[in-house]
C-alpha positions in Angstrom: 44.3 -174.1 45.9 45.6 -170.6 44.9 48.5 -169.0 46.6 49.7 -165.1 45.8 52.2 -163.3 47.2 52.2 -159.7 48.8 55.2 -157.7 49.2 56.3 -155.6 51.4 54.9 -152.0 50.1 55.9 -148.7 50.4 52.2 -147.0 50.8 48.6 -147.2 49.5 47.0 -144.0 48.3 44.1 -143.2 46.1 40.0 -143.4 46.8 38.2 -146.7 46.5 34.3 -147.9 46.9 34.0 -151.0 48.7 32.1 -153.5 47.9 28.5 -153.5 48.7 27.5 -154.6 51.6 27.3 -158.7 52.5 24.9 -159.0 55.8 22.5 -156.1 54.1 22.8 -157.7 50.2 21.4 -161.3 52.2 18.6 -159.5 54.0 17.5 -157.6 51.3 17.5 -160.8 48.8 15.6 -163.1 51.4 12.9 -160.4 52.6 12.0 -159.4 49.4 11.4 -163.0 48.2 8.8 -163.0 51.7 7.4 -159.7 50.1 4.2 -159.6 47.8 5.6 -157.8 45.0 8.8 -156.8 42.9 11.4 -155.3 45.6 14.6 -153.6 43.4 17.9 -153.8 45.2 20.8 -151.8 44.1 24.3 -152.8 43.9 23.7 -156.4 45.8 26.9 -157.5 46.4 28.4 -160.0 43.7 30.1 -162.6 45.2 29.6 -166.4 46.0 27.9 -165.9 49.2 25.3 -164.0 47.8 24.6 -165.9 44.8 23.7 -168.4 47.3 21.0 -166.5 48.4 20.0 -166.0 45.4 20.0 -169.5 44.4 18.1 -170.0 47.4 15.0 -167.9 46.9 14.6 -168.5 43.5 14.2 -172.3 44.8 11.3 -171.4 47.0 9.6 -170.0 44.1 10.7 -166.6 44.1 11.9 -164.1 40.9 15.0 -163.7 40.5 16.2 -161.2 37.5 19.6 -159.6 37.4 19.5 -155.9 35.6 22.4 -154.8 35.3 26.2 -155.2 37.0 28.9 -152.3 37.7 32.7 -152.6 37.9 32.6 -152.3 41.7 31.0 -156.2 42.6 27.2 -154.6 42.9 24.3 -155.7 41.2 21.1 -154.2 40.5 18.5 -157.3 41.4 14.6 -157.2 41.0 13.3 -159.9 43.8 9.8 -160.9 42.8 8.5 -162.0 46.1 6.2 -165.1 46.7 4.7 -163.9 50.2 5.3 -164.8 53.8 3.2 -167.5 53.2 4.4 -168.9 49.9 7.6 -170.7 49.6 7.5 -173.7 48.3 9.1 -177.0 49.5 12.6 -177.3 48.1 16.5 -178.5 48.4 18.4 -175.3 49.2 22.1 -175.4 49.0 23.6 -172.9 50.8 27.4 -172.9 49.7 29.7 -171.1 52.7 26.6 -168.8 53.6 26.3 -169.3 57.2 23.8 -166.2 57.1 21.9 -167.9 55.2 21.7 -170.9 56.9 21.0 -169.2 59.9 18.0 -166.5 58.9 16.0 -168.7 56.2 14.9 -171.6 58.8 13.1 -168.8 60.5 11.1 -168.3 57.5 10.2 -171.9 56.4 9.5 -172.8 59.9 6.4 -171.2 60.1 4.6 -172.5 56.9 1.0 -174.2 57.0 2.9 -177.1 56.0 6.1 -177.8 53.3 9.6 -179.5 53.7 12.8 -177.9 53.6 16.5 -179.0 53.1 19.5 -176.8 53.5 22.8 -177.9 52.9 26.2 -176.2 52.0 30.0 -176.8 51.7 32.2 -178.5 53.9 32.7 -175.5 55.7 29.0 -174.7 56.5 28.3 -178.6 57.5 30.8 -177.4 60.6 29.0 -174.6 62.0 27.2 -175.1 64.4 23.1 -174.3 63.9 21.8 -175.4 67.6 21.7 -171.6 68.4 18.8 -171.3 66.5 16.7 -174.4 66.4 16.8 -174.4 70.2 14.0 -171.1 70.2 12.4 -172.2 66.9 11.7 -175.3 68.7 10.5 -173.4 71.8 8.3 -171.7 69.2 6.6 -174.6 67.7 9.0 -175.4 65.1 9.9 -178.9 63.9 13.5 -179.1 62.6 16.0 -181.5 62.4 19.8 -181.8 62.0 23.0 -183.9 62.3 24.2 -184.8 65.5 22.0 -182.8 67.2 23.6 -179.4 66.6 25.0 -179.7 62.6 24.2 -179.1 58.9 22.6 -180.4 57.0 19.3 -179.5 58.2 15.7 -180.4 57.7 12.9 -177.8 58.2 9.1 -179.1 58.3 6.6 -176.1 58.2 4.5 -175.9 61.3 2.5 -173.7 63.3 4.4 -171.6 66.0 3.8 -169.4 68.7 5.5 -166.3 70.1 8.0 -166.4 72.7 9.8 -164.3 75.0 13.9 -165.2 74.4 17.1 -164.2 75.8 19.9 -164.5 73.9 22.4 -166.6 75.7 25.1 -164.7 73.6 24.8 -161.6 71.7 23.7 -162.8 67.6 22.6 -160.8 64.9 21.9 -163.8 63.0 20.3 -165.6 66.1 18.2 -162.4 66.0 16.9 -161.8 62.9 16.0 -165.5 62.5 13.2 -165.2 65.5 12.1 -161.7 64.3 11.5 -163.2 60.8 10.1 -166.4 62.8 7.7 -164.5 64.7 6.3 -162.8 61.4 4.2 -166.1 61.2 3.7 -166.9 64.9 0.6 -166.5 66.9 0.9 -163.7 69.4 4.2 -161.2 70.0 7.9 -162.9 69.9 9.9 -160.7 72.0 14.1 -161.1 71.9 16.2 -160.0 74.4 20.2 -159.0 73.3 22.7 -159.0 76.0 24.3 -156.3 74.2 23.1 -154.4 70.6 23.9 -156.4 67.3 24.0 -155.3 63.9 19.8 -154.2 63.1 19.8 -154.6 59.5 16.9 -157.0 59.7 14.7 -154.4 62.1 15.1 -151.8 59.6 14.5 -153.7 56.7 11.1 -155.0 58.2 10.1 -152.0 59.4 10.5 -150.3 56.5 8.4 -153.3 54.6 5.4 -152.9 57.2 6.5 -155.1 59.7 5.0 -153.8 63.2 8.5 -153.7 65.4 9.5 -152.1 69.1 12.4 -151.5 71.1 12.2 -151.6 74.4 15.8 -151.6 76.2 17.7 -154.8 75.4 14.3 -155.7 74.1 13.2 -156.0 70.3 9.3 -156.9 70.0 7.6 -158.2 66.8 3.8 -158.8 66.1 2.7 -161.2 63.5 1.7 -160.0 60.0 -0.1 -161.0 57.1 2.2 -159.3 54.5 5.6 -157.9 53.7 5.3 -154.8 51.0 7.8 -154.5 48.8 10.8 -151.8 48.5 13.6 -150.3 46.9 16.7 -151.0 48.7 20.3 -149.4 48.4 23.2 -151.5 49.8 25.8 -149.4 50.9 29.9 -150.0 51.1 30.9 -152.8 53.4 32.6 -151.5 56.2 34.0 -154.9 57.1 35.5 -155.1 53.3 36.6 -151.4 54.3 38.4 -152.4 57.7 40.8 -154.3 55.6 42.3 -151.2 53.8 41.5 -148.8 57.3 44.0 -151.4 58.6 46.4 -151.2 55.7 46.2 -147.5 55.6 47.5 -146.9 59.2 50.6 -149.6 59.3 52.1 -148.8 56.1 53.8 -145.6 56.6 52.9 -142.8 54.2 49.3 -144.4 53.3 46.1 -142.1 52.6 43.2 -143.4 51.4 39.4 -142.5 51.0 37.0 -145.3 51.4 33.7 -143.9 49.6 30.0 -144.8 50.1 30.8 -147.0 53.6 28.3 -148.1 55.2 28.5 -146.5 59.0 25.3 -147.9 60.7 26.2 -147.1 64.7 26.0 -151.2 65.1 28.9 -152.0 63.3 30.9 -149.3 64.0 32.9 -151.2 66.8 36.0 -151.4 65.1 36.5 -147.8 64.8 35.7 -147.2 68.7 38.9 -149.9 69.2 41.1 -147.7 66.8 40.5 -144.6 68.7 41.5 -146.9 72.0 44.5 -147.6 70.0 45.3 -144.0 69.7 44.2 -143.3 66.6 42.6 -139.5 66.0 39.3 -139.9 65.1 38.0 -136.5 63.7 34.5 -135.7 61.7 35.8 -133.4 58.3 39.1 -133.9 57.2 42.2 -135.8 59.1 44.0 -133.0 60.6 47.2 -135.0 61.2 47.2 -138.8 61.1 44.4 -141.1 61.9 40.6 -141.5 60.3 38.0 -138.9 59.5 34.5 -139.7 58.6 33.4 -137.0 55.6 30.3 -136.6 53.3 27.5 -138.3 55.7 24.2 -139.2 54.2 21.4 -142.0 54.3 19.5 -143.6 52.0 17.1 -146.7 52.9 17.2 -146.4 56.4 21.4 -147.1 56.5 24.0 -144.2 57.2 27.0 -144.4 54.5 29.6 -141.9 54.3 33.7 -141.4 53.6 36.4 -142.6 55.7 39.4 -140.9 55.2 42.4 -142.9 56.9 46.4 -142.1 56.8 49.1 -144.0 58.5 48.9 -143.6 62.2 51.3 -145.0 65.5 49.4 -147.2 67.4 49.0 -148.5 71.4 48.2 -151.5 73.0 44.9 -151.7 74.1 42.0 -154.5 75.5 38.8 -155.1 74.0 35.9 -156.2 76.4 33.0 -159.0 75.7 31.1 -155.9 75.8 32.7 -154.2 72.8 32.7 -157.5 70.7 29.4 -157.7 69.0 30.2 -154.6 67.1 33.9 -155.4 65.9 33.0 -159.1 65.3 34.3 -159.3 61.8 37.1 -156.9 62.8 38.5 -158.6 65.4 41.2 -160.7 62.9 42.1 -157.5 61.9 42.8 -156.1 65.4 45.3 -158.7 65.9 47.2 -157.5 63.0 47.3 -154.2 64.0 48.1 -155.1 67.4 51.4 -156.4 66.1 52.4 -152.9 65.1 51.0 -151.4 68.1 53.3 -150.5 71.2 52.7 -152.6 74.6 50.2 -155.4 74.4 46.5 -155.9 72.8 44.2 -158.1 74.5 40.7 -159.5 72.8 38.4 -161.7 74.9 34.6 -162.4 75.1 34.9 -163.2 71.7 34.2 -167.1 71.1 32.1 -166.7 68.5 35.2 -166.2 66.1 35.7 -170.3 66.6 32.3 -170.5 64.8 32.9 -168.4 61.5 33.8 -170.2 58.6 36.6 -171.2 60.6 38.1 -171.2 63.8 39.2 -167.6 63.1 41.2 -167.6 66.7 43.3 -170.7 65.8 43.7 -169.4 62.0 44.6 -165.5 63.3 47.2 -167.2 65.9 48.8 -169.8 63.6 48.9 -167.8 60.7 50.1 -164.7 62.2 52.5 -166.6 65.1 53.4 -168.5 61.5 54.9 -164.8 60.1 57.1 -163.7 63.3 54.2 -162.0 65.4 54.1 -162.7 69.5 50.8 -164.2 69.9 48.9 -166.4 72.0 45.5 -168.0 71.8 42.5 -167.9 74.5 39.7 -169.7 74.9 37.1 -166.3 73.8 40.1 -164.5 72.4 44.0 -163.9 72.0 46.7 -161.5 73.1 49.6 -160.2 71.1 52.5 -158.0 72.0 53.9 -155.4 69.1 56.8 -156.0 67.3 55.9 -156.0 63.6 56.0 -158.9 61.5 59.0 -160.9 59.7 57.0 -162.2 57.1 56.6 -165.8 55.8 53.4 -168.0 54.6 49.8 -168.2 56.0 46.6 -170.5 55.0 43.7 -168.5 54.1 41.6 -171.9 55.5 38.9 -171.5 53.2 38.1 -168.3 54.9 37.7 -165.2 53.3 38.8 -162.9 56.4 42.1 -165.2 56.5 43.2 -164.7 52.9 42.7 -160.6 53.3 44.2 -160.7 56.5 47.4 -162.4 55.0 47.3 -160.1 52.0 47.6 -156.8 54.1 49.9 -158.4 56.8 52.2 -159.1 53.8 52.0 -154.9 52.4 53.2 -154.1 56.6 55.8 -157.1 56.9 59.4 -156.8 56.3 60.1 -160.1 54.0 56.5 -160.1 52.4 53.7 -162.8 52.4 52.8 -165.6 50.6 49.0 -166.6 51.1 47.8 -170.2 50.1 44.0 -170.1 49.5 43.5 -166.7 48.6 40.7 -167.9 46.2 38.2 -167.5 49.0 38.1 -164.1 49.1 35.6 -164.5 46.1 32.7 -165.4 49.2 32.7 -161.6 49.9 34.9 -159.5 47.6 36.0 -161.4 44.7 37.8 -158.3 43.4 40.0 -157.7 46.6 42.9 -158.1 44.5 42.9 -156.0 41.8 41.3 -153.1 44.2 44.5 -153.6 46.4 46.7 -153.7 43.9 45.4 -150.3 42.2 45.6 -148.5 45.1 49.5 -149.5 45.5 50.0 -148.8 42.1 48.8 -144.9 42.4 
């Protein structure tokens, strides 16, 4: 297990690209391989998550030929696609890819016939997958798993029928596995969000041919009979962003430009919880402190642009089970910065952070209570009180979030940090590192 240390720092400054974007890089890799055709992605992110899906794919029978790499963890990827209706039976091993794990049963469930197995790491065999093979079963579908509710999991192809499902809890993932599901249905699957998730998968389908409506809280899909291929651009991660956003605005004198972030209006929660926290929010150039959003454009269906971000004070403030489903991947992050906030910061509605590749509010809690902060775990969420951070050591717990998190954490502390486990940033953003320490050096 890898441990590095992050010092105290005296501010970050420069421009970076993030990394291209995870949840769009996994979509774009499993719906061209349900494609008839060659689909081209560009810069697909290059990490272990990813390569699972890859991995995957190609063991349903898929193409899978890598064309070229850049220096910023983005591949350029030609998927050649075996149809909806051609995957072949298959072991998949899904390494820490909960996505994954999640989306590809919707696929598989709804061959003429076929077996599937998906496994992963001991961290995947934890989460739970009873989210989605309650509906599929409603549909038709005949899957099987541990203990009723656990990887590994066992996926016989069978025919299904369209449902009409409300989401006991708002899930992207939960989401897009139906959508893809009721591709192969008979009739119309219609799924009903409590609030609005990430839409990745509806713009990706709609864009290969797939006949989608909104309605409301309402998404509606018809069956099809093909997928047509596409190009597809991934833009900058914005939850690979958030972790420098967060740097920039706690250690005093920071400015930074984060180029070619993705800014679709579903996962733009975090920013809507930084302007709560008093930080100016401004379209052109940061007049004073805070974040400006520069140089808009779209390209595949997804917004990207420039965040411009320089050290800001910060206040207290709550976020709602309403504003959750945006921030989701943020919300580790908003603890952090709600140790250098004045007053209090209070997250709740958020359970779902207990099922990420760890329990992300025990690890955000222990770690961070673990280097001086004044924190307190809830059931759905925590609350912390400002005060800064002493400093100290904090396990990463296999998870990727929890290594970062302990990485900026020790740039804002007073004594510095010493994270054990860092090596799993390389699920998302195996260059984290380097990219963070460049930006200190400038």
């Amino acid at each position: 297990m890898s441990s590095v240390r992050f010092e105290p720092a005296g501010s970050l400054r420069g421009r970076l690209h993030p990394p291209p974007d995870k949840s769009i890089s996994h979509r774009a890799a499993l719906i061209g391989a349900m494609a008839e055709g060659r689909t081209r992605v560009y810069r697909y992110l290059d990490s272990a998550d990813t390569r699972s899906t890859l991995g995957a794919i190609e063991a349903v029978g898929a193409g899978v030929s890598i064309i070229s790499s850049d220096d910023r963890g983005g591949l350029e990827v030609d998927v050649e696609g075996v149809g909806l209706r051609g995957p072949s039976g298959a072991g998949i091993d899904v390494g820490n890819a909960g996505t994954l794990i999640r989306l590809m049963p919707g696929w598989l469930a709804g061959q003429a016939a076929g077996e599937w197995s998906l496994d992963g790491d001991d961290s995947i065999r934890g989460r739970p997958v009873d989210r989605v093979m309650e509906p599929l079963r409603q549909m038709g579908a005949e899957i099987e798993c541990r203990d009723g509710r656990l990887p590994p999991l066992v996926v016989r192809g069978s025919e299904l029928r369209g449902i009409d499902y409300e989401l006991p809890m708002a899930s992207a993932q939960v989401k897009s596995c139906l959508l893809i599901a009721g591709l192969l249905a008979e009739g119309e699957t219609t799924v009903r969000e409590p609030v609005p998730t990430r839409d990745h998968t509806e713009r990706m389908l709609a864009a290969a041919g797939a006949r989608l409506r909104r309605d409301g809280d309402a998404i509606t899909v018809s069956p099809a009979e093909r997928l047509e291929p596409a190009e597809i651009p991934v833009p900058g991660d914005l939850s690979s962003a958030a972790f420098f956003l967060a740097a920039a605005l706690i250690v005093p004198g920071s400015e930074l430009w984060l180029e070619g972030t993705g800014l679709n209006k579903t996962r733009m929660g975090l920013l809507s919880v930084l302007s709560a926290m008093g930080v100016e929010m401004e379209q052109g150039s940061v007049g004073g402190k805070g974040i400006a959003v520069e140089d808009i454009g779209e390209a595949g269906g997804e917004s990207f642009g420039t965040l411009h971000a320089t050290s800001s004070a910060l206040r207290g403030t709550e976020v709602t089970p309403e504003q959750v489903p945006r921030a989701i991947d943020e919300l580790p992050l908003v603890a952090l910065l709600g140790c250098f906030a004045e007053g209090e910061t209070f997250v709740r509605g958020a359970g779902e952070l207990r099922r990420k590749e760890s329990d992300r509010i025990a690890g955000v809690v222990e770690g961070l209570g673990g280097l001086g902060a004044e924190i307190e775990a809830a059931e759905d969420g925590f609350r912390v009180h400002g005060g800064g951070l002493r400093g100290g050591e904090i396990d990463a717990r296999g998870d990727h979030r929890l290594a970062m998190l302990g990485a900026i954490a020790g740039l804002a502390s007073r004594e510095g940090v010493e994270v054990h486990g860092f090596d799993a940033v390389k699920v998302s953003y195996p260059g984290f590192e380097r990219d963070l320490r460049l930006l200190l050096s400038c």
